[in-house]
DOVOGU-568336 format. One line per 5 residues: number of its first residue (from 0); their letters; for each residue x, y, z of C-alpha. Coordinates in Angstrom, 1 decimal, m for minus. Example, Ala and Ser with C-alpha at 12.3 -4.5 7.8 and 13.67 -1.06 7.14 Angstrom:
BEGIN
0	AS	12.3:m4.5:7.8  13.7:m1.1:7.1
% end
This chain:
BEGIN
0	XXXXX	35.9:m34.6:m62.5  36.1:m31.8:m65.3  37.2:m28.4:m64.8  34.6:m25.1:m63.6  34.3:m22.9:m66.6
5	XXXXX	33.9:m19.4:m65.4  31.2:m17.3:m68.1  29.5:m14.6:m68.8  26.6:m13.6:m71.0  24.1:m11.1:m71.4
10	XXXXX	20.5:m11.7:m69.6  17.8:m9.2:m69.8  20.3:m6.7:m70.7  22.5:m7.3:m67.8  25.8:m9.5:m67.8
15	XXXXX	26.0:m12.3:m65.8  28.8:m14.4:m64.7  28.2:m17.8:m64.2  30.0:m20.7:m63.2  29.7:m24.2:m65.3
20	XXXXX	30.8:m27.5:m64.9  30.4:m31.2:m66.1  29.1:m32.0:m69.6  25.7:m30.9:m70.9  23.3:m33.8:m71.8
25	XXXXX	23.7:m35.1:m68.0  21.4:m34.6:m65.1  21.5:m30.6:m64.3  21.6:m29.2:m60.9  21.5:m25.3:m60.9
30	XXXXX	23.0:m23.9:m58.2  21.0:m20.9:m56.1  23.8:m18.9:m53.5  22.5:m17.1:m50.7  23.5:m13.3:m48.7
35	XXXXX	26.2:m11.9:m49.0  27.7:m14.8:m50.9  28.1:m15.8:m54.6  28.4:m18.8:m57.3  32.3:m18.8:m54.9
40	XXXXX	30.4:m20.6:m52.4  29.6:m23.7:m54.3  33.2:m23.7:m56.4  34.5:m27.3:m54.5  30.9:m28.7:m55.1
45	XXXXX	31.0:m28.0:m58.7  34.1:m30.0:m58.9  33.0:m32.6:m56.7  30.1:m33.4:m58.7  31.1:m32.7:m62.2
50	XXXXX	31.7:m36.4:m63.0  27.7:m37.4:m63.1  25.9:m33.9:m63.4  26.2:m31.2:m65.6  25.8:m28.1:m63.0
55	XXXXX	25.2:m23.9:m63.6  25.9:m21.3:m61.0  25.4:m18.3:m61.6  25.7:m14.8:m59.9  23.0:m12.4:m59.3
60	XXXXX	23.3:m8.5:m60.4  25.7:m7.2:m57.8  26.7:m10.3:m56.2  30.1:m12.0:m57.2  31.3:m11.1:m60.3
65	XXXXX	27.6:m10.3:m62.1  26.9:m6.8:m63.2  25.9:m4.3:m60.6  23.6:m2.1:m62.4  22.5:1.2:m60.8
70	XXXXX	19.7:0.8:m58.3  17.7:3.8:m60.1  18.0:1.7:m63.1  17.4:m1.9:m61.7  14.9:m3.4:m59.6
75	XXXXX	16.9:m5.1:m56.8  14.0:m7.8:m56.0  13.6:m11.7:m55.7  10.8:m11.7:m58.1  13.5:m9.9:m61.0
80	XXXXX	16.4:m11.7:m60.1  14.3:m14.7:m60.5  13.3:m13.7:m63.9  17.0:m13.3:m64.8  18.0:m17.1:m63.6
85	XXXXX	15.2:m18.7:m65.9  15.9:m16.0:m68.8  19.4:m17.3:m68.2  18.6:m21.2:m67.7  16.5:m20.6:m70.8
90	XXXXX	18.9:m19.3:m73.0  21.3:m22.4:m72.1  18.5:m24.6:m73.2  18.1:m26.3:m69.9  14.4:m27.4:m69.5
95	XXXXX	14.5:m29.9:m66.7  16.8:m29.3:m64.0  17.0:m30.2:m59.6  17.6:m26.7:m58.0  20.4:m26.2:m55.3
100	XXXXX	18.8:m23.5:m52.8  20.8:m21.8:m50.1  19.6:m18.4:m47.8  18.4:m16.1:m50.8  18.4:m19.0:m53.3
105	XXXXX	15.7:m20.0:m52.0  12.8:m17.5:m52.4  14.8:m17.5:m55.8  14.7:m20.8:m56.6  11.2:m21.5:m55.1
110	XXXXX	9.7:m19.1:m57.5  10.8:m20.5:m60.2  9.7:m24.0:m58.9  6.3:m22.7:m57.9  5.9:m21.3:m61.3
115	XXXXX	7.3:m24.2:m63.6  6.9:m27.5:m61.2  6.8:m29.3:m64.7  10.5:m28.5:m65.0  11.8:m29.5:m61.2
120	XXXXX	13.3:m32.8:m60.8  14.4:m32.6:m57.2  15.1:m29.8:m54.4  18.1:m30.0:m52.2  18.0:m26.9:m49.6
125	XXXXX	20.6:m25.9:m47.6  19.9:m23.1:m44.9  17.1:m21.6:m46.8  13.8:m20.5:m45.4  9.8:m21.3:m46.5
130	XXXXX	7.9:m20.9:m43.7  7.9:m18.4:m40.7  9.2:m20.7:m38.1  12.5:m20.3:m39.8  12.7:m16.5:m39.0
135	XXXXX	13.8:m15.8:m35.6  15.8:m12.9:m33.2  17.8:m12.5:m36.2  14.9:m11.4:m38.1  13.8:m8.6:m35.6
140	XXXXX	15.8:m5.4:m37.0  15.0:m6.3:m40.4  11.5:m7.1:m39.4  11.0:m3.3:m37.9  12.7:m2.0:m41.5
145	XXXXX	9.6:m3.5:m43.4  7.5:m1.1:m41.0  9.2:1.8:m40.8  11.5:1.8:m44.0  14.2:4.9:m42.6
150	XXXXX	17.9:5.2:m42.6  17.9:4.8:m39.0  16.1:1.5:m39.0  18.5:0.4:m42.2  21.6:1.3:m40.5
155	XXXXX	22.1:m1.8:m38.1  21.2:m3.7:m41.0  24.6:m2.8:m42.7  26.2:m4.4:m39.8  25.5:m7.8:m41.3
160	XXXXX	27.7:m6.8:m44.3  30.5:m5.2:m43.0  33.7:m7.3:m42.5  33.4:m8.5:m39.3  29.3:m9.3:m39.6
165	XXXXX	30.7:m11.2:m42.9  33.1:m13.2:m40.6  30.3:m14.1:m38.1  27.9:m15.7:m40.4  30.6:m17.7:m42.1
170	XXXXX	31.6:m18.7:m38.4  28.9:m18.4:m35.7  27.5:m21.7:m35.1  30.7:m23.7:m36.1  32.5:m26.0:m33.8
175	XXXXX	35.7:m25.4:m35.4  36.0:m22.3:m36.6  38.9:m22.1:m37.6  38.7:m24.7:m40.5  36.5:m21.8:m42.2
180	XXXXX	39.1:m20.2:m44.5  38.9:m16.1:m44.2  39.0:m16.4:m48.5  34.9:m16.5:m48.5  34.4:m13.2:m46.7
185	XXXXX	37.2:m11.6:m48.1  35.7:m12.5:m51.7  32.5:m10.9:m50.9  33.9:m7.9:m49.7  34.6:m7.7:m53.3
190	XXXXX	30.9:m6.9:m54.3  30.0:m5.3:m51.2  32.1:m2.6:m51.1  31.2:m1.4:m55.0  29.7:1.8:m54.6
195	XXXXX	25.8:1.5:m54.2  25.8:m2.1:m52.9  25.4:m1.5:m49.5  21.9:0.4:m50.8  20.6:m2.9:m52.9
200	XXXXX	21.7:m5.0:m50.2  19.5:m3.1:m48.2  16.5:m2.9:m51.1  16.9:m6.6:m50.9  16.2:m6.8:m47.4
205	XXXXX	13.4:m4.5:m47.6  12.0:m7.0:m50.5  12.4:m9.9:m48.5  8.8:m9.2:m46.9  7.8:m9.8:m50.4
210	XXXXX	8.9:m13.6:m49.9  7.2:m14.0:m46.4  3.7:m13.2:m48.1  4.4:m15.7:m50.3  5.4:m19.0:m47.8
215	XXXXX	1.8:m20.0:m48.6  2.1:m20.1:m52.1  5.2:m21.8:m52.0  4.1:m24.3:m49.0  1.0:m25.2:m51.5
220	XXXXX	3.4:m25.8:m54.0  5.3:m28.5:m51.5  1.6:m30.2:m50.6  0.8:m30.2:m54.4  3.9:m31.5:m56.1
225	XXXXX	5.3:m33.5:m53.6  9.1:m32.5:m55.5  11.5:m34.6:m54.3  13.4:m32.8:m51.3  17.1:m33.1:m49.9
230	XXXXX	17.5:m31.3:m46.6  21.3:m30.8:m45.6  21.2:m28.0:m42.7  23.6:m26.5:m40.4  21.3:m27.0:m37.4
235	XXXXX	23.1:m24.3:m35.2  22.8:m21.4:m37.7  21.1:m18.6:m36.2  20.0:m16.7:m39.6  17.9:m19.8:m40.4
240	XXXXX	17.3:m21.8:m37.6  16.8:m25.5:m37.5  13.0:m24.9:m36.8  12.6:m23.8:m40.7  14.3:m26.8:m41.6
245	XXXXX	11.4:m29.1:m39.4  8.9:m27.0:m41.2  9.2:m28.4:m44.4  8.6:m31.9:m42.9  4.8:m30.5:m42.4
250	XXXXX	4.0:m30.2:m46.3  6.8:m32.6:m47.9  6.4:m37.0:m47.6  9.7:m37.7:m50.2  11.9:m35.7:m47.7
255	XXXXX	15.8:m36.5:m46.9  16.3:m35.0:m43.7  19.9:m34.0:m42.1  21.1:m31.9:m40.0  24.7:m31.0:m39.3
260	XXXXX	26.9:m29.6:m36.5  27.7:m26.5:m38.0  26.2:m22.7:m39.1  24.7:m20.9:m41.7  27.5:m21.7:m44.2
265	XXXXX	27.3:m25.8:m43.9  29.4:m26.4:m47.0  31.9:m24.8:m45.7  32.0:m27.3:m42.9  30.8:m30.8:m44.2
270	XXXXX	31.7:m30.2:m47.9  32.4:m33.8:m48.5  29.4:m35.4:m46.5  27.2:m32.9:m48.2  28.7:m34.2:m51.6
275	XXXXX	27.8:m37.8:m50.6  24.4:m37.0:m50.1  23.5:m35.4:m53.0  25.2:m38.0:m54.7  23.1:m41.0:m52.9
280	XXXX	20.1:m38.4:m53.1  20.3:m37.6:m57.2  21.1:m41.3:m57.8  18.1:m43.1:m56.7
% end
């Protein structure tokens, strides 16, 4: 197990922290975190796995502790922040890699797969959506924003993001609840309360729409490529519901399926039989 360097460098003009462990020349996994989280969700997996793979994750602009550029200055959109991971993977000379997608990871991380499936050796996907069964009653109030983009329609949306919506995704959905320690909302408070972040959190759920149009694309993608696919999914999480975890079962054969008694944040719950399976997974 080797130790988590914590980094930052310069990406399209913007610096980004990033998180890095195990030794380069082994099997990379990048690491994609999801809303309202950062690379601080996956900081016990990166030790976990250290010893086989050689694993990057980094922070988007205004997430963790990436750059938060001014919103007039910065487009706040999948497609860019996607940009930004392969400018970044590019520049660490990774060319083949297995992505780790979680919540907004994945309309990150399936861009860049869609785009480059030359480069994907597996997908493991962890409470991350691809096809419109996965976006329920949580959906709704982000769902009238997209048609009717006004700061009345955005305002219940900041509820998600304040400190108690931050404790309920970390926590709805989990048996035990109290085994969740209050350190993961209390470390993205950091971000979120930066002046102008509630605004790009809200850009980015305006963009969001952007990913729906593209489930086809990305489902094609699945038909075409056949990656191999790792599902580990909190089945009771109410963001991502297990119904977008069955969906990928319609366009992907080579599929590991699980489901776990636990939320949006599975990690957080099952960090060690999560680690198993990626290791059984990555191994064969």
């Amino acid at each position: 197990m080797s130790q988590v360097k914590h980094l930052t460098t310069k990406v399209n003009g913007i610096n980004i922290f990033y998180r890095e462990a195990g030794q380069k020349g082994k099997p990379v996994l990048v690491l994609l975190h999801g809303y309202p989280t950062s690379s601080h969700m996956y900081r016990n997996l990166l030790r976990n796995l250290s010893d086989k793979y050689h694993l990057i994750a980094p922070d988007y602009p205004g997430y963790g502790r990436s750059e938060q550029p001014p919103i007039a200055n910065f487009d706040y959109s999948f497609e860019n922040f996607a940009s930004i991971i392969e400018t970044l993977l590019e520049q660490l000379d990774i060319k083949k890699f297995s992505l780790y997608l979680m919540d907004y990871g994945a309309p990150v991380g399936f861009r860049i797969a869609s785009e480059n499936p030359q480069k994907i050796e597996n997908l493991i996907i962890q409470n991350g959506c691809a096809y419109e069964e996965g976006l329920e009653t949580f959906w709704d109030p982000i769902k009238v924003y997209w048609n009717n983009k006004t700061l009345e329609n955005g305002k219940p949306l900041e509820g998600f993001h304040s400190p108690e919506g931050l404790q309920w995704q970390y926590t709805h959905g989990v048996p035990q609840p109290e085994l969740v320690s209050p350190d993961n909302w209390e470390v993205d408070l950091r971000h979120i309360l930066r002046e102008g972040n509630n605004e790009i959190q809200l850009a980015l759920f305006y963009d969001y729409q952007n990913n729906v149009k593209l489930y086809p694309k990305w489902q094609a993608y699945f038909r075409t490529h056949q990656p191999r696919t790792l599902i580990v999914y909190g089945k009771d999480d109410y963001i991502f519901p297990v119904a977008g975890a069955e969906a990928y079962k319609k366009d992907l054969k080579n599929i590991d399926f699980n489901l776990f008694d636990t939320g949006h944040f599975a990690l957080e719950s099952f960090e060690q039989e999560i680690t198993d399976k990626i290791r059984n997974f990555l191994a064969v």
